[in-house]
C-alpha positions in Angstrom: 87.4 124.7 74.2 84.2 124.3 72.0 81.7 121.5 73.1 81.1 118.8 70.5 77.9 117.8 71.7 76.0 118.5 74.9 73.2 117.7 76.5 71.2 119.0 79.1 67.7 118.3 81.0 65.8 120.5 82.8 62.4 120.3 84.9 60.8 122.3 82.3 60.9 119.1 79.9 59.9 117.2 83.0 56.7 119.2 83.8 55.5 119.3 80.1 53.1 116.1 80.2 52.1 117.4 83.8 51.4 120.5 82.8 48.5 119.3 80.2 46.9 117.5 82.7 46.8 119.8 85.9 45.9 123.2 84.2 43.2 124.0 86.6 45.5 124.0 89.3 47.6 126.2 91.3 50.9 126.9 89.7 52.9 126.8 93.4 51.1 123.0 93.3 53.3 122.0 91.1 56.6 123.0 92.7 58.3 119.8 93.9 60.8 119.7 96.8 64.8 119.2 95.8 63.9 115.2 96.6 61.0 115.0 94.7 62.6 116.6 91.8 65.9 113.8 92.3 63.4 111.2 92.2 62.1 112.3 89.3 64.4 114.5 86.8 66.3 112.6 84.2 70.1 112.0 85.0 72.3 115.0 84.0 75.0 114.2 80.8 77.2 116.5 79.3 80.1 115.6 76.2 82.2 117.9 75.2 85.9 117.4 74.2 89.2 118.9 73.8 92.9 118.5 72.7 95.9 118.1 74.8 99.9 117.4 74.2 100.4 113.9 76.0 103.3 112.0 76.2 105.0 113.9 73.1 101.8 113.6 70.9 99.2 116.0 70.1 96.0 113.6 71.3 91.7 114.8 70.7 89.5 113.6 73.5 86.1 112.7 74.2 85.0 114.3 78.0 81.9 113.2 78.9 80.1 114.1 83.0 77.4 112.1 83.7 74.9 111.5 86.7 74.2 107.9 87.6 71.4 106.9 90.3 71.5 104.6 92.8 68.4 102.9 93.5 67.3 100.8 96.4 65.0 97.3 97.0 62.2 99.3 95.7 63.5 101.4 93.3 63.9 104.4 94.9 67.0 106.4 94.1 69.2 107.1 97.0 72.1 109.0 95.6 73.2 110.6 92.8 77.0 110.1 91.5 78.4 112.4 89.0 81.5 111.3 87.2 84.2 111.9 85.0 84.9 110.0 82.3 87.9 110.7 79.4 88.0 109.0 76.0 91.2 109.3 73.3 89.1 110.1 70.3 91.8 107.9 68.4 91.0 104.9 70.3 86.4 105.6 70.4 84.9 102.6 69.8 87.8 100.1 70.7 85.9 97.7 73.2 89.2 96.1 73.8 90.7 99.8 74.8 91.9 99.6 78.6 90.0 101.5 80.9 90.8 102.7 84.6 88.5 103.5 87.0 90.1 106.0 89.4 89.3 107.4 92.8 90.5 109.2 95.6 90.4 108.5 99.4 89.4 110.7 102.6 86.9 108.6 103.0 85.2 111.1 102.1 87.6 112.8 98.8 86.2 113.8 95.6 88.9 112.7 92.4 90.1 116.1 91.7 93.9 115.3 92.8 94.1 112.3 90.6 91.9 113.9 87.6 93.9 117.5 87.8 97.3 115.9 89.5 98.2 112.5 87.6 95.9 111.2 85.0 92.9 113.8 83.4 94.4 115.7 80.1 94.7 118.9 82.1 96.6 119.4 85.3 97.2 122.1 87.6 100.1 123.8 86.9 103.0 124.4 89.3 106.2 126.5 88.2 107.6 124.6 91.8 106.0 121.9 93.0 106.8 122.5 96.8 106.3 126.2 96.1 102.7 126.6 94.9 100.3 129.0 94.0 98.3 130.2 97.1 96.3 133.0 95.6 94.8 133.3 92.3 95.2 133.6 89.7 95.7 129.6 88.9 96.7 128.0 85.9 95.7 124.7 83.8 98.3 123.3 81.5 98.1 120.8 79.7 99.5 117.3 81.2 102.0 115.6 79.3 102.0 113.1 81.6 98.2 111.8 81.0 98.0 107.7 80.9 95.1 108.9 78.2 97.4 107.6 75.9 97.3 104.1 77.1 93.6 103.7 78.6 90.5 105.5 78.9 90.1 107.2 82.4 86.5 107.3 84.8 87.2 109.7 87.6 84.2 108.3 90.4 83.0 110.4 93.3 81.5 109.0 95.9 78.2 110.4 97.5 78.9 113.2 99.8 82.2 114.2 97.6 82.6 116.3 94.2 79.0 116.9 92.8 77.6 113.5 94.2 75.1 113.4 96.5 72.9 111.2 98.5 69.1 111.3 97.6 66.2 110.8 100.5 64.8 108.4 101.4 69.3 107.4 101.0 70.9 107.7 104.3 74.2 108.2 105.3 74.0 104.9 106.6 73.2 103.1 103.2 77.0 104.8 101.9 79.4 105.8 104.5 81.0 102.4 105.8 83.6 100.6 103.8 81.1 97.3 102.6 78.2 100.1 101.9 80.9 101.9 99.5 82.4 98.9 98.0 79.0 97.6 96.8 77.9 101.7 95.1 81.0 101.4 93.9 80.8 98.2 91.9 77.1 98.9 91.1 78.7 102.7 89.4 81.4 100.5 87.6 78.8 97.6 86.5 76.7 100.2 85.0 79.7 102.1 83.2 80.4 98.8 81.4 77.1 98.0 80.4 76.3 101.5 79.2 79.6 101.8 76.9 79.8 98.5 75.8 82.9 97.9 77.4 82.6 94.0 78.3 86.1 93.2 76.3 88.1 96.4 77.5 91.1 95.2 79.8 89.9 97.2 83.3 92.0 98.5 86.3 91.3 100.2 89.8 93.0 102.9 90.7 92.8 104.2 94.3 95.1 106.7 96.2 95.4 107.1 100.2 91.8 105.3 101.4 91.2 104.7 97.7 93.7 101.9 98.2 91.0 100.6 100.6 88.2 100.9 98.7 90.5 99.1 95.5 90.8 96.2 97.7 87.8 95.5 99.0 85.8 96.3 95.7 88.9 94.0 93.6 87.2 91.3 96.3 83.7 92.4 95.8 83.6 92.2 91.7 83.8 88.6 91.9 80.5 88.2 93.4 79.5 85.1 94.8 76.9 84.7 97.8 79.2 85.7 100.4 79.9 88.9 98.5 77.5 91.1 96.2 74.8 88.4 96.3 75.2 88.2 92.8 77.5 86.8 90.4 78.7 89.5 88.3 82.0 87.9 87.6 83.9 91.4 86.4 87.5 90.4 86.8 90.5 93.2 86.5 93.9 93.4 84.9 95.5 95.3 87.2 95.3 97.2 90.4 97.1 100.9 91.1 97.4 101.5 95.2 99.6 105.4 95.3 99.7 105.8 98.9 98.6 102.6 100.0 96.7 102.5 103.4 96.0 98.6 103.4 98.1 97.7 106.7 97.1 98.8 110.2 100.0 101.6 110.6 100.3 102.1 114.8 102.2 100.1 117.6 106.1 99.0 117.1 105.5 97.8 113.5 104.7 101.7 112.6 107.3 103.0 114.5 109.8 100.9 112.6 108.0 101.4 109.4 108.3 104.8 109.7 112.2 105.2 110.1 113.1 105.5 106.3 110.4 108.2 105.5 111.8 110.3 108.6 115.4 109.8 106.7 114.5 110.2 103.7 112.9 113.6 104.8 115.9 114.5 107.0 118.3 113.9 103.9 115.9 116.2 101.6 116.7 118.7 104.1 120.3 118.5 104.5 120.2 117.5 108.3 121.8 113.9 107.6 125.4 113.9 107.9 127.4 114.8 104.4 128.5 111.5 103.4 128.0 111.1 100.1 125.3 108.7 100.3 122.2 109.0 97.9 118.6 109.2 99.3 118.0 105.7 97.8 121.0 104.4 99.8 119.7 106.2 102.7 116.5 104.4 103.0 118.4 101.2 102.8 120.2 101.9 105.7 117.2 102.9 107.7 115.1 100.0 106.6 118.0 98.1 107.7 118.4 99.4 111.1 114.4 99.5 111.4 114.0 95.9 110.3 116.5 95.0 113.4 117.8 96.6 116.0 115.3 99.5 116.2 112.0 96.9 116.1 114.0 94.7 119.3 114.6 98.0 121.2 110.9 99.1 120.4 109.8 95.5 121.9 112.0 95.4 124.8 111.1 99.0 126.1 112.0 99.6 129.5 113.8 96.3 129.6 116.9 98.1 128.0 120.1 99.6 130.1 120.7 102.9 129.7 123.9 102.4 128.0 121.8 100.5 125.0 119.4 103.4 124.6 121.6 105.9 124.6 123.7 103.7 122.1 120.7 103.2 119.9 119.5 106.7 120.2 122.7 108.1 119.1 121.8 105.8 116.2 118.3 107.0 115.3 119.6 110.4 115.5 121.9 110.2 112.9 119.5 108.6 111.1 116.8 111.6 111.5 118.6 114.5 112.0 117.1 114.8 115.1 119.1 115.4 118.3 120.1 112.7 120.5 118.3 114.6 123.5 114.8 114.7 121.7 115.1 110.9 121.0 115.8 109.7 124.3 113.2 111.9 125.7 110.7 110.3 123.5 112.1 107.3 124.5 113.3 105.8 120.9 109.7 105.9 119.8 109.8 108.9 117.7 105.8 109.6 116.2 106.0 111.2 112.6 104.2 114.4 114.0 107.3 114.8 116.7 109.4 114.6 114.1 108.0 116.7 111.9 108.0 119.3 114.7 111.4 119.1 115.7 113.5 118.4 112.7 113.5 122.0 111.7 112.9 123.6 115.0 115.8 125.3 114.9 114.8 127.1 112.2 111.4 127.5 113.4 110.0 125.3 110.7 107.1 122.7 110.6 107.8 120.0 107.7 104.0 118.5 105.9 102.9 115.0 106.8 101.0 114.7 103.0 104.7 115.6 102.0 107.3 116.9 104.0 108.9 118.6 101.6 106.8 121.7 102.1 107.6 123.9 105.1 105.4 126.4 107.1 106.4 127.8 110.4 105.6 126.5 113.6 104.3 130.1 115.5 100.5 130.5 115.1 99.5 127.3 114.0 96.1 126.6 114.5 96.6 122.7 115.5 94.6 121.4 113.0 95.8 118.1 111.2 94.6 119.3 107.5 94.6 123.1 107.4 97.4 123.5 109.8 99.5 120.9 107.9 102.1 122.8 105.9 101.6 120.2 102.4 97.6 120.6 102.3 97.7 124.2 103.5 99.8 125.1 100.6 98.3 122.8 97.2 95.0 122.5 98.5 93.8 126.0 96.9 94.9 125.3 93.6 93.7 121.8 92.7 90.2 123.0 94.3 90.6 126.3 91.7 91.9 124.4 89.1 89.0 121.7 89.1 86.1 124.2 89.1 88.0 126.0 86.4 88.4 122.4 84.3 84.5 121.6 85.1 83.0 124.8 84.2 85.2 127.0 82.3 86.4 124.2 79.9 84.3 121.2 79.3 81.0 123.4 80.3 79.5 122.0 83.2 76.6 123.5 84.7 75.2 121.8 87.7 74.4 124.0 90.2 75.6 122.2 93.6 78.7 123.3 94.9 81.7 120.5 94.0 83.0 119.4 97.4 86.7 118.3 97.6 86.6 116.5 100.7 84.1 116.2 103.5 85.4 115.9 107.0 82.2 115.4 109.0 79.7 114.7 106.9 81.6 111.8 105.3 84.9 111.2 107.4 83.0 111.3 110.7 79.8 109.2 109.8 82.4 106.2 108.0 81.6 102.6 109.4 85.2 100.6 109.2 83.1 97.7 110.6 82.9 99.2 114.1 79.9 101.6 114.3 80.3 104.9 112.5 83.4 106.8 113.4 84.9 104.1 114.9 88.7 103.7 113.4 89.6 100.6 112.2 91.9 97.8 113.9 92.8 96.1 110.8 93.6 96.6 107.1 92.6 95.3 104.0 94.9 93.6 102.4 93.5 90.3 103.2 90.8 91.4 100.5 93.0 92.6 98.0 94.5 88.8 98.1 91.6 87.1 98.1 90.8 88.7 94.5 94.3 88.0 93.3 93.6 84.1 94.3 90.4 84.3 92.4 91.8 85.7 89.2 95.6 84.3 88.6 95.8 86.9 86.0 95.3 89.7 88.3 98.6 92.5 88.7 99.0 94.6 91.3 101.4 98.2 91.3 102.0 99.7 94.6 103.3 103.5 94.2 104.5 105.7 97.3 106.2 108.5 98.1 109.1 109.1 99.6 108.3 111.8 101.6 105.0 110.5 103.0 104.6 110.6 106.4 101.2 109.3 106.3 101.1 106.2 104.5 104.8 105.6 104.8 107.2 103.9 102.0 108.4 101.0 105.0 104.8 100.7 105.4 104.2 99.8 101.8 107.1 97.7 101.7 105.7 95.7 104.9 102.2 95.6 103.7 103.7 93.6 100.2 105.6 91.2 102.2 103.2 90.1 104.6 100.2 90.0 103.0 99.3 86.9 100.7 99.9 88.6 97.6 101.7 86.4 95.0 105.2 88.2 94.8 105.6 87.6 91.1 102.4 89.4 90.4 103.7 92.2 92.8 105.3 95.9 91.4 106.4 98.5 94.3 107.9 101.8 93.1 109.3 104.6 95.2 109.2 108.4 94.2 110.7 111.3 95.0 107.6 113.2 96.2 105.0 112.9 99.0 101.5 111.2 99.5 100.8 112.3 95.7 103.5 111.0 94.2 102.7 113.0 91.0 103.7 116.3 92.7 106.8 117.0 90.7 107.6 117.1 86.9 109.8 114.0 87.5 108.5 112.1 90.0 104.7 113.0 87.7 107.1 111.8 84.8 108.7 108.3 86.3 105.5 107.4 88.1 103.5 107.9 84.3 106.1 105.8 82.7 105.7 102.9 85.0 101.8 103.1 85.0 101.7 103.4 81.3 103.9 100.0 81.0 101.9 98.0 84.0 98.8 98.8 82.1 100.0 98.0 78.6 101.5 95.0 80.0 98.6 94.0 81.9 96.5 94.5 79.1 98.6 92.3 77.0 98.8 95.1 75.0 
């Protein structure tokens, strides 16, 4: 891929006006420190560009990386956030062009599994989706399954993710807490606008796993108001994309029963479901059935049942999860997702993923951790990580020098305020926020996306987030897939999830 235009700055350009004036002095004087250079260097761009087959159409495209500073009370800047952003060359210079503004979660996630999974003009490429690459070499193809088509893409990093960073005198303080990264976030998207012009452009949020979080409390945020930014800004949205929405607080009885249809729905993927002709969709009714009933009294009553009703009722989440009636009673109906995935394959000696439980890995000599150990991120981690370093540098050019960091565990994930103190989980979702900005702005839409096969941020979970938040139901899309906590892994679950975005945002748009 040849560059159509880059540009680059350097300290040497910085230091020339210096230089005149200081030539008597030392030259180590004039070496600055790595944050007296950030204070001072001009913001790194790059744009470059490419071609790629999307949606059955050759389509040219405008890349452009650039480094935007956040700056504190006094001016100061206190991070530096390097984005992404893709433009069809078709539609350059359309104000009214839809644009998305896509992140990932974590807390502490770069974009690289939206940008290289879902909606950038390359992708990683996987012969078998549940069988991956783990060893190079890796392979970009081109993804026919772009929205690029439909709406101009910015892939945003947060500070302490990808190649953003967070500039002294920044703290991790100032960033890693849900209002702190609402409020960088808006002040990234404010200035995106403002610097392309884009004031008309129909705009959406797109935010996977924590994304979701982060969509919903920055939807809320936009608004402004004294109460919120301190400001009016007044940036409404068309639309907002949740893929593995973690809105609703997930634990007790409520994500017990919330869980049951993902647990089918993974048993029935792996033939441990009784052969009776059912479909996976009529599957998940039935479990969502049960769950909705009889399984959340039981849950409530606890000890308060005979032992003829649990073993009745086990008998009945056992056909239900493939699991055996022994294993459910000694869990005492409340089967966790990380028992099940455990035991469903014991027999085998198989572990099934929690990000998707579709991929397998054994259960010997695992190391216990909940990421490396887990047989989903173990086995696509290595290639999205390859296969964004090898987009970066190899084909649009990028040269910064920092190391791009996928996702930060204690750095960012450790330090995050949910309202609590740092590292403190949260007791409560979001949701609430996400319906505030849909009362606000009666033309806002909302798509909810999830995975099948997600045992993290669960398809019943999704479905009871919807109904009991304050969303107005006619303003409401859900979609299933038949993939995991990327819902994109797969040619056609990447296929029917592209489809649907590409019509909520032309619709949206009032395209």
């Amino acid at each position: 891929m040849n560059p159509i235009r880059v540009k680059k700055f350097s300290n040497v350009l910085l230091l020339g006006t210096a230089w005149i004036l200081c030539l008597s002095l030392n030259v180590s004087a004039l070496a600055q420190s790595p944050d007296v250079e950030a204070q001072a260097r001009p913001a790194y761009h790059l744009e470059t560009g490419g071609q790629a087959q999307v949606n059955g159409k050759r389509l040219r495209y405008r890349a452009e990386v650039h480094e935007t500073f956040i700056t504190d009370d006094k001016g100061q800047r206190t991070a530096s956030l390097v984005s992404t952003s893709y433009f069809a060359q078709a539609g350059s210079g359309k104000s009214q062009r839809p644009v998305v503004f896509v992140f990932n979660g974590g807390p502490g996630s770069a974009g690289l599994w939206l940008q290289m999974g879902l909606v950038g003009p390359r992708r990683v490429d996987f012969d078998d989706a549940i069988n991956p690459p783990t060893v190079p070499p890796y392979r970009l193809t081109d993804n026919a399954d772009s929205i690029l088509d439909v709406a101009d893409v910015v892939i945003f990093d947060p500070p302490g993710t990808g190649f953003s960073r967070i500039i002294e005198p920044g703290q991790p303080k100032d960033f890693y807490g849900v209002r702190q990264d609402a409020k960088v976030t808006l002040q990234f998207i404010e200035d995106w606008i403002q610097r392309h012009n884009r004031w008309n452009s129909p705009r959406f949020l797109l935010g996977e796993s924590y994304g979701s979080v982060r969509a919903a409390v920055v939807a809320k945020l936009m608004a402004g108001g004294p109460f919120g930014s301190g400001s009016m800004n007044a940036i409404t949205l068309n639309g907002v994309i949740l893929l593995g929405q973690a809105l609703g607080a997930g634990g007790g009885e409520t994500g017990l029963a919330n869980s049951l249809p993902s647990l089918t729905a993974t048993a029935w993927y792996h033939s441990k479901l009784d052969d009776t002709g059912q479909t996976l969709e009529e599957w998940v009714s039935e479990a969502q059935a049960f769950a909705s009933t009889e399984y959340i009294t039981a849950l409530y009553a606890g000890s308060r049942l005979d032992e003829s009703e649990q073993q009745r009722l086990a008998s009945r989440i056992a056909v239900l999860t493939g699991l055996p009636v022994k294993v459910v009673l000694e869990n005492q109906l409340r089967v966790s997702n990380s028992t099940f995935a455990r035991e469903l394959l014991s027999d085998q000696g198989q572990q099934v993923g929690a990000y998707d439980s579709r991929f397998l890995l054994p259960l010997a000599a695992s190391g216990g951790d909940p990421v490396a150990d887990d047989p989903a991120m173990a086995q696509y981690v290595p290639a999205f990580v390859a296969a964004v370093n090898m987009h970066l540098r190899d084909e649009l050019g990028v040269t910064l020098v920092q190391h791009y960091l996928p996702i930060e565990f204690h750095k960012v994930n450790g330090q995050w305020d949910y309202g609590n103190g740092p590292g403190v989980p949260s007791q409560s979702g979001h949701a609430e926020d996400l319906a505030v900005a849909m009362r606000r702005n009666p033309k806002l839409e909302l798509f909810i996306g999830t995975g099948y096969y997600d045992l993290v941020t669960t398809v019943g979970s999704a479905e009871y987030t919807a109904a009991h938040a304050d969303f107005p139901a006619e303003r409401v899309i859900l979609r299933d897939y038949a993939s995991g906590h990327m819902p994109y892994l797969g040619n056609e679950s990447r296929r029917q999830l592209a489809a649907d975005l590409r019509r909520f945002i032309t619709t949206a748009s009032g395209l």
